[in-house]
C-alpha positions, 0 to 999 in steps of 0.5 A, spaced: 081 633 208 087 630 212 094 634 214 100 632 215 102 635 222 108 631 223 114 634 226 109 640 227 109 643 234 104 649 233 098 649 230 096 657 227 088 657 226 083 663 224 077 663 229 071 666 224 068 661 220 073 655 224 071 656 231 065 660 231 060 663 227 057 669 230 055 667 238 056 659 235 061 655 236 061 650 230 059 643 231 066 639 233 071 645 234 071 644 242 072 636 240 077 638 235 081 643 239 081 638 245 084 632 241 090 637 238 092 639 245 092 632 248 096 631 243 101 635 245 100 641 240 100 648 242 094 652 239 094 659 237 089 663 233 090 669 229 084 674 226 083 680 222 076 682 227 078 687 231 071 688 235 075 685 240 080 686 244 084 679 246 080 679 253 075 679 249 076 673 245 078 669 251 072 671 254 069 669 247 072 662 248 070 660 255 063 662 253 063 658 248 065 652 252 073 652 250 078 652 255 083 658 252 089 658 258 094 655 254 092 658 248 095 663 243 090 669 242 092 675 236 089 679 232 089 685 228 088 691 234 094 687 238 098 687 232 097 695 230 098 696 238 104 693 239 107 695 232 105 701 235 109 700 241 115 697 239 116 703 234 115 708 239 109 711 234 105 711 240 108 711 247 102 708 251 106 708 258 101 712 262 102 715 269 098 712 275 095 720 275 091 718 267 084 715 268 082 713 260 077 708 262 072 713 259 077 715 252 075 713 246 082 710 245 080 705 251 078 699 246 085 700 242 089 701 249 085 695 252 090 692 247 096 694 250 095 693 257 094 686 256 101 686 253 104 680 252 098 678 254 
């Protein structure tokens, strides 16, 4: 299969069964990603897999081997978190008083926090 990526600047790619498959990455993605990026294309990744929060999938990335600092990460938690945010649904401004490291809200809120990343 080949693309025709000209006059492309960015490149958007799912990371389950593209990257990854479960803790595995697939054979040749690290290669792959790493000749686009010499290329000069910058890489983003969007998932509907909210089991982590976008820390979490940059720490996923490097245990897998990849370099993921100049990456790109959304994914489906984010998205309702900052459509959230930004319609005022849900005010996740917070006082220095507030401790939620032990709320059940702490993964959804670990997703604003790290606005804009």
């Amino acid at each position: 299969m080949t693309f025709n990526l000209r006059g492309k600047t960015h490149i958007l790619m799912d990371c389950d069964g593209v990257i990854w498959r479960g803790n595995q990455a697939i054979p040749g993605a690290k290669e792959v990603l790493e000749n686009l990026e010499n290329q000069g294309y910058h890489l983003g990744f969007v998932t509907n897999n909210s089991s982590l929060s976008r820390k979490g999938f940059y720490q996923k990335f490097v245990s897998l081997g990849f370099h993921p600092e100049k990456y790109l990460i959304i994914n489906s938690g984010y998205g309702a978190a900052v459509y959230l945010n930004n319609n005022k649904i849900i005010s996740f401004m917070r006082t220095e008083k507030e401790d939620i490291s032990c709320s059940p809200w702490r993964p959804f809120v670990d997703h604003i926090l790290l606005l804009p990343y």
